[in-house]
C-alpha positions as CSV (number, residue, x, y, z in Angstrom):
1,X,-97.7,-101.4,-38.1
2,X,-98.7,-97.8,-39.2
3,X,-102.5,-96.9,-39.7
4,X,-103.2,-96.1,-43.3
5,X,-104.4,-92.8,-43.6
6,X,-107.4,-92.0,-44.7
7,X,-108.9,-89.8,-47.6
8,X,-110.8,-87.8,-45.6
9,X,-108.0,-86.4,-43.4
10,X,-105.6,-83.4,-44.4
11,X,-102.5,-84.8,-44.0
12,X,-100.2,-82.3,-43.6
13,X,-102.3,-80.9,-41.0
14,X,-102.7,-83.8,-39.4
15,X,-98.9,-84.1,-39.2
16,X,-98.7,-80.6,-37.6
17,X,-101.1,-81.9,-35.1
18,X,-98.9,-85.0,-34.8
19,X,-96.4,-83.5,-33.8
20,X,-97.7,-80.5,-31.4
21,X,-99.4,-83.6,-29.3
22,X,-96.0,-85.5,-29.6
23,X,-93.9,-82.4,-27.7
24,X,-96.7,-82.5,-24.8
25,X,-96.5,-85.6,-24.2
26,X,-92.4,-85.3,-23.5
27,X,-92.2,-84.9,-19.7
28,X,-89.8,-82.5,-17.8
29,X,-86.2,-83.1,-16.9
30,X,-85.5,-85.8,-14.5
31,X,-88.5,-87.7,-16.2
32,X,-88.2,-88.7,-19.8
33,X,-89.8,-90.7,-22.4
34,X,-88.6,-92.9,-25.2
35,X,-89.1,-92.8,-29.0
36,X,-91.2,-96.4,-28.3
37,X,-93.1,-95.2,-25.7
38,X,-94.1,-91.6,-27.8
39,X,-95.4,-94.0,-30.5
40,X,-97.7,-95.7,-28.2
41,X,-99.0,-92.8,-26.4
42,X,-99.6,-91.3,-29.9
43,X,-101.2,-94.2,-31.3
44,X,-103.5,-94.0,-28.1
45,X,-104.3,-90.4,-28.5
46,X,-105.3,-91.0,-32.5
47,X,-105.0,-94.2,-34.8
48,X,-104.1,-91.8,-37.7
49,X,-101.0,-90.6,-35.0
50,X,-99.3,-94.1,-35.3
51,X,-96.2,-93.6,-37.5
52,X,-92.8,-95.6,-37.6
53,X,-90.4,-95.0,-35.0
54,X,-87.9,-93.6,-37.1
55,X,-90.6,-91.1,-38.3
56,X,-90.7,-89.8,-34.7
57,X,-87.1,-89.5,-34.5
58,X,-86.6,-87.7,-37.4
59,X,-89.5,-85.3,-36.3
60,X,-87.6,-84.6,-32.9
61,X,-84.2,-84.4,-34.2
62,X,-85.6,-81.2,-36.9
63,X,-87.4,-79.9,-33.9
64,X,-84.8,-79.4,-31.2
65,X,-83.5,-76.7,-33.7
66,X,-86.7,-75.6,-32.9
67,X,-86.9,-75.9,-29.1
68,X,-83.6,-75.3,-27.7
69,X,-85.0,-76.5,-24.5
70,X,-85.8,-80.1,-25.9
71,X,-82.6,-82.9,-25.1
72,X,-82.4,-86.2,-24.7
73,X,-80.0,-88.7,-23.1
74,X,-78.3,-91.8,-24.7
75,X,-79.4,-95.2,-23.3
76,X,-79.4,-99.0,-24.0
77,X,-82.7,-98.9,-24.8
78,X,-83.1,-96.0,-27.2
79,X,-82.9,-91.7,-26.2
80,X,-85.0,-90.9,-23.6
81,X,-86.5,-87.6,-24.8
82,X,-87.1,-84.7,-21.9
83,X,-87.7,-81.2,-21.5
84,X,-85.3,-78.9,-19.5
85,X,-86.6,-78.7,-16.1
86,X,-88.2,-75.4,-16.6
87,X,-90.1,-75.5,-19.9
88,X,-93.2,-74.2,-21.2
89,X,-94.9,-75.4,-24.1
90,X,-97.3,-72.6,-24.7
91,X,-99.3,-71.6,-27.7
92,X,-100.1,-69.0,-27.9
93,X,-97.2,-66.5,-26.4
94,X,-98.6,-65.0,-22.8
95,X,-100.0,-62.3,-23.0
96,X,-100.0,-59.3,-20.2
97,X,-103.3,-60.2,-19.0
98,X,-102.4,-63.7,-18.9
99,X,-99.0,-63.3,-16.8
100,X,-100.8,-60.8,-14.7
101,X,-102.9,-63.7,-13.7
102,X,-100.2,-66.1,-13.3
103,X,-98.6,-63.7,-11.3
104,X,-101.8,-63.4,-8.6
105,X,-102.5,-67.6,-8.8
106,X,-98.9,-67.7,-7.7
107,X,-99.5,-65.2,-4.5
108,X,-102.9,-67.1,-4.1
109,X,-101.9,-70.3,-4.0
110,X,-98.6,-70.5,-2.4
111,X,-100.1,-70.7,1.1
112,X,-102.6,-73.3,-0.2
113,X,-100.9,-75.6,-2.2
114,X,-98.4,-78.2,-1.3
115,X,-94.4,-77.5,-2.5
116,X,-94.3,-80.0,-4.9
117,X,-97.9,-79.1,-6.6
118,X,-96.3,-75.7,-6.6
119,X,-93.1,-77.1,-7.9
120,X,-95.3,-78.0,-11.2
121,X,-96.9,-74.9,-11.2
122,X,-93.3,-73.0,-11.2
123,X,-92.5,-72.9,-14.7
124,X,-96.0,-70.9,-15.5
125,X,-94.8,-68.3,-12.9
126,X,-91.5,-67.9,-14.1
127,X,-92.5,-67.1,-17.8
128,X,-95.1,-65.0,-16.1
129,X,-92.5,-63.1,-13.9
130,X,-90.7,-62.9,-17.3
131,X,-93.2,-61.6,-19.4
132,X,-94.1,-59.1,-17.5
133,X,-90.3,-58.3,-16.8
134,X,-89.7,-57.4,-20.7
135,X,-92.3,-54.9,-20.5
136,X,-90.3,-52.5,-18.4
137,X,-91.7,-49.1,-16.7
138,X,-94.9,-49.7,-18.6
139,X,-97.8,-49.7,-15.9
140,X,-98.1,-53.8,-16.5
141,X,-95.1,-54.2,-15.5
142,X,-95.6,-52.1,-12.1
143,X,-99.4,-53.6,-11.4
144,X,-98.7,-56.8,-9.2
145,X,-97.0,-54.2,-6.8
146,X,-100.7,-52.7,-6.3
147,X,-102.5,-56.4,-5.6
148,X,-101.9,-58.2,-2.1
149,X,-103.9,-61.3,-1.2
150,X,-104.4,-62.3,2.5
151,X,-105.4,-65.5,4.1
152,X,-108.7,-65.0,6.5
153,X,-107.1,-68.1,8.9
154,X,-104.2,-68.7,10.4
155,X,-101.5,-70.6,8.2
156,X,-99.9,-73.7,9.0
157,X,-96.8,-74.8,7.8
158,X,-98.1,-77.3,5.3
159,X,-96.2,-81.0,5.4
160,X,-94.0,-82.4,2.7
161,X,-95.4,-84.9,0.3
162,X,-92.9,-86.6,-2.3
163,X,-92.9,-85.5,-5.8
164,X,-93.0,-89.5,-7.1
165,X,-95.7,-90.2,-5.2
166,X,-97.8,-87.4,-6.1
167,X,-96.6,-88.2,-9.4
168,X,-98.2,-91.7,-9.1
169,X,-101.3,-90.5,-7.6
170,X,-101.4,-88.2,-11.0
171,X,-100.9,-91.9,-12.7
172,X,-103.2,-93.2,-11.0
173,X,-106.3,-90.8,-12.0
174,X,-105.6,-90.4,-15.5
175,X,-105.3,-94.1,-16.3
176,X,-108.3,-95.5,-14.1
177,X,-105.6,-98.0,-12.5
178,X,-105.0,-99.1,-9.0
179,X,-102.0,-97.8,-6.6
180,X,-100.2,-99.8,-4.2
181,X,-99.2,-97.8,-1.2
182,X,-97.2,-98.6,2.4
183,X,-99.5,-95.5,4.5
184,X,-98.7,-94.8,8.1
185,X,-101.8,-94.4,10.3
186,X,-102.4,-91.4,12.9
187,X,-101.2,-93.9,15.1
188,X,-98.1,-94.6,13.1
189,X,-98.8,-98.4,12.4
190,X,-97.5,-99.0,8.7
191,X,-99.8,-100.7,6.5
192,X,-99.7,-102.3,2.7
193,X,-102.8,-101.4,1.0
194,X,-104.3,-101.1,-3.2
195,X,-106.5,-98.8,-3.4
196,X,-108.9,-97.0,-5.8
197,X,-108.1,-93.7,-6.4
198,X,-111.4,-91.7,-6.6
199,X,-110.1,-88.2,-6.8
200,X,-107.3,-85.4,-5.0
201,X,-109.1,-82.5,-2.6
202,X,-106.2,-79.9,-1.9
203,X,-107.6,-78.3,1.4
204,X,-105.2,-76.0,3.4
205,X,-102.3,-77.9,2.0
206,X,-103.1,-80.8,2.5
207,X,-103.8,-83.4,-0.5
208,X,-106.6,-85.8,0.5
209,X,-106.3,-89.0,-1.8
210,X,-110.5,-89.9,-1.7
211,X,-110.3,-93.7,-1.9
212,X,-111.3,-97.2,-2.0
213,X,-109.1,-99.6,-0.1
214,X,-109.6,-102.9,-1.8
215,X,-111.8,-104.8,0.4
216,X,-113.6,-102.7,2.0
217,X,-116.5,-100.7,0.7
218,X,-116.7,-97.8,2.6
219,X,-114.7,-95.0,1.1
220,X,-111.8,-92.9,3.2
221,X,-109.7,-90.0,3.1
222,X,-105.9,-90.7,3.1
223,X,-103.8,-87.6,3.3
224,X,-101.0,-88.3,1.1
225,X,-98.2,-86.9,3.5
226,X,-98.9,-90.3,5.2
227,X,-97.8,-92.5,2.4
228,X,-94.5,-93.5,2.4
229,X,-93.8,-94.9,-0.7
230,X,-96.6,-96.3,-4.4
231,X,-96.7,-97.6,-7.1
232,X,-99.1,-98.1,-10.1
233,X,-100.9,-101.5,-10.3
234,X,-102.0,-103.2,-13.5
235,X,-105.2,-103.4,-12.1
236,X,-107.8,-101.1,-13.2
237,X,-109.7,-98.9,-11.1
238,X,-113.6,-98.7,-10.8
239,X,-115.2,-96.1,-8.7
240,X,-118.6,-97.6,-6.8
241,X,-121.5,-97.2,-8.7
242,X,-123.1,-93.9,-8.3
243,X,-119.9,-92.1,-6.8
244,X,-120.0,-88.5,-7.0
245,X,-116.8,-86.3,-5.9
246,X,-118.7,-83.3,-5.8
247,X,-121.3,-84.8,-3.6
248,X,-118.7,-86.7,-1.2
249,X,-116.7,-83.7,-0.7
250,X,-119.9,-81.4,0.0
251,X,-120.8,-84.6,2.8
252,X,-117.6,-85.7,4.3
253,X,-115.1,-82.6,3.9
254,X,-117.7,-80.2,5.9
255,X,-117.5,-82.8,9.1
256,X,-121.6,-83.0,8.9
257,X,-122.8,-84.2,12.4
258,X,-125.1,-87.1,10.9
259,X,-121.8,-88.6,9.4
260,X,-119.8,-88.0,12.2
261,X,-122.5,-89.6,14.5
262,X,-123.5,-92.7,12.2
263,X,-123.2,-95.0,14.8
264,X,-125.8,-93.6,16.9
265,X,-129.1,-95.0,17.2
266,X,-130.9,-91.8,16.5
267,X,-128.6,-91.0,13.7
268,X,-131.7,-90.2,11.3
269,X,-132.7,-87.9,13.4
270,X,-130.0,-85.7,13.2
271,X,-131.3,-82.9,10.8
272,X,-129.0,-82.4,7.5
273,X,-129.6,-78.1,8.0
274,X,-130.8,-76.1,10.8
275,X,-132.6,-72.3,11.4
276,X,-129.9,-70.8,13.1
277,X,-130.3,-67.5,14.7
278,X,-127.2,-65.8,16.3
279,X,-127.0,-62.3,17.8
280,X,-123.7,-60.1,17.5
281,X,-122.8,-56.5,18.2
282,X,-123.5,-53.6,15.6
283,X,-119.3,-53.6,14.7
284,X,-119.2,-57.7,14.3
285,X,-122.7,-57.4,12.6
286,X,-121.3,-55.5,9.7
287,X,-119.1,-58.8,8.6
288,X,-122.8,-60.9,7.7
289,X,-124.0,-57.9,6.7
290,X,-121.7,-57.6,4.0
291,X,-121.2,-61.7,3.5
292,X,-124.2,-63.6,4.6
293,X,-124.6,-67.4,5.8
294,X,-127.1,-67.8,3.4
295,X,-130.0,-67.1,0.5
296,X,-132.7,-66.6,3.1
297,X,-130.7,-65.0,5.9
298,X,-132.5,-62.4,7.5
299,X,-131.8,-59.6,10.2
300,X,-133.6,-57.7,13.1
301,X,-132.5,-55.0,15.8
302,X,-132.7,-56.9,19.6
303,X,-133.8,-54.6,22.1
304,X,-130.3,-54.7,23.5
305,X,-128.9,-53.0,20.3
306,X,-127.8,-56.4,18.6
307,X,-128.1,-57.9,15.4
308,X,-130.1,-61.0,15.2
309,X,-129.5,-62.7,11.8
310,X,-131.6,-66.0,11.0
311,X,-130.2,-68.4,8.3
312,X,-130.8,-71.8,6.9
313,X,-127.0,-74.1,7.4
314,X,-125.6,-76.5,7.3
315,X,-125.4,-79.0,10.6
316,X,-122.0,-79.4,10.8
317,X,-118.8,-79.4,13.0
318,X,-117.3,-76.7,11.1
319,X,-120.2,-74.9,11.9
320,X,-119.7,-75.0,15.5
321,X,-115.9,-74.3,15.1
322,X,-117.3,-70.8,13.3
323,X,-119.2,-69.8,16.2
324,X,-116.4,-70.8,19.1
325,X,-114.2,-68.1,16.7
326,X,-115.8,-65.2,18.0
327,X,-115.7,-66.0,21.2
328,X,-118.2,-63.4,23.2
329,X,-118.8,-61.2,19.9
330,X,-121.5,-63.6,18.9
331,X,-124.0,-65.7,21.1
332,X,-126.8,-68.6,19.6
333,X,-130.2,-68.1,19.8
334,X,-131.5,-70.8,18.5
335,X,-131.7,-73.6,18.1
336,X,-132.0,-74.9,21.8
337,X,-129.5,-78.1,21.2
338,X,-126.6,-76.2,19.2
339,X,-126.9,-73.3,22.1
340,X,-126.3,-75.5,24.6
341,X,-123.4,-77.3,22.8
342,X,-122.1,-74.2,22.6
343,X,-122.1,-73.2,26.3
344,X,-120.9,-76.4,26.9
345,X,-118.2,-76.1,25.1
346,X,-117.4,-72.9,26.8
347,X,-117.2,-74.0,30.5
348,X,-115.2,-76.9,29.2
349,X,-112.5,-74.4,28.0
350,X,-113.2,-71.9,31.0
351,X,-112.1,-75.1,33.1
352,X,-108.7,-74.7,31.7
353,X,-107.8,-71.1,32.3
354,X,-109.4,-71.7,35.9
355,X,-110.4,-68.4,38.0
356,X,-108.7,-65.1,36.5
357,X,-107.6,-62.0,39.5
């Protein structure tokens, strides 16, 4: 039954707003929603939003003279309302500035992003591309030509991940409910798990579900490439108390050696940050120079002609994978143990190319 109005609410505005929430909640061509299901989410989204069902049809009968791009499809159970596949329900029109900046996220992101969280991105970039299009010769038109954004690592082809499962992972998130995956493991054993959905990290293309697999209280990273096939459960989902994305991200996506060696008996005395002092040549000098490792780095001239910068990091595997990059341009200092991992690491390699003529 429909909520009575009440007196302190302007109704035809609120009808306006009615309906402007009613045409974002209609999902892109192949998905689709029904007339029963808009009412619900309406009623969800405001009290004062639940009308009768035929009120909502006759709303989105007027407004695909409106919206040429809104259809439906005839089925037993009612329409099933959709937009084309390449809508974009945008208020205000995009501006220049606006599609100039669509234009570089586009450029941006394509080598970061996955294909199918690109594929929901497109629409944005094609009204860009078309907004800027109508302008002509005019110097808005010609100013993505002058912009080029490059990648500071090398770029791997990033893997496919299915559109319905990212989908449900999306599903998952905004309604605090469980998701039942079959995930392959590195070692390619298949497993049936529910698991609590704690958040998405997009890193180098790959989508990291951070999650709780029911029974177990320790939380993991499961790249969603791996999972073959979800659905959403009717259970709800309940992060541990005192979870913090922000925080696990900062901890576990860095590889920080006092995670990575919890198992050791010393663990706690694997410091969180370390002094690190490096020395490079005046050419590969100029890169910290410009960009330091931290706040409180700090530089001096070795007798040799070197740069020695000191700066407070983080201990962490990535760290170690930073220095290895430039090879002989840079050499630790200090401290004592991470110097000696690195030269370690060295002759290890040096094994493999063996004695050069």
């Amino acid at each position: 039954m429909a909520t009575e109005n009440k007196s302190n609410r302007n109704e035809p505005k609120d009808a306006i707003l009615r309906q402007w929430v009613m045409l974002q909640l209609i999902p892109r061509e192949p998905g689709g929603i029904t007339t029963q299901q808009l009412r619900k989410k309406l009623a969800e989204a405001d009290p004062l939003y639940d009308v009768h069902k035929r009120t909502i049809e006759r709303n989105l009968m007027q407004m695909m003279s409106i919206f040429p791009t809104l259809d439906y499809r005839e089925q037993s159970g009612g329409n099933l309302w959709f937009w084309e596949r390449d809508t974009v329900l945008d208020i205000p029109k995009l501006d220049a500035k606006s599609a100039l900046m669509f234009r570089l996220a586009k450029d941006y992101l394509s080598p970061l992003l996955p294909k199918a969280t690109l594929k929901e991105l497109e629409p944005h970039f094609k009204q860009a591309e078309s907004t800027l299009k109508d302008m002509g010769e005019r110097h808005y038109s010609r100013w993505p030509d002058k912009i080029r954004i490059i990648q500071n690592s090398i770029q791997l082809r990033h893997p496919d991940i299915n559109e319905d499962i990212l989908d449900t992972a999306y599903d998952a998130l905004f309604h605090d409910r469980k998701m039942l995956t079959t995930y392959r493991l590195r070692n390619g054993e298949i497993c049936d798990y529910q698991i609590s959905l704690l958040g998405l990290v997009f890193r180098d293309g790959v989508i990291y579900a951070v999650s709780q697999i029911d029974g177990k209280d320790n939380v993991r990273q499961l790249p969603l490439h791996r999972m073959l096939a979800t659905s959403l459960s009717d259970e709800p989902s309940t992060p541990p108390l005192g979870f913090d994305l922000d925080q696990y991200v900062r901890t576990y996506f860095d590889y920080p050696l006092r995670e990575l060696k919890g198992n050791e008996a010393r663990r706690n005395e694997i410091p969180d940050k370390i002094k690190l002092t490096v020395a490079m040549d005046p050419v590969s000098a100029v890169h910290l120079r410009e960009s330091p490792l931290s706040e409180d780095q700090t530089e001096q001239i070795l007798p040799d002609g070197r740069m020695a910068f000191t700066a407070t990091v983080n201990n962490t595997e990535r760290l170690r994978w930073w220095i290895l990059s430039y090879g002989p341009y840079m050499e630790v200092i200090s401290p004592t143990v991470v110097r000696q991992e690195i030269s370690d690491k060295i002759k290890t390699a040096m094994q493999y190319y063996g004695e050069t003529s």
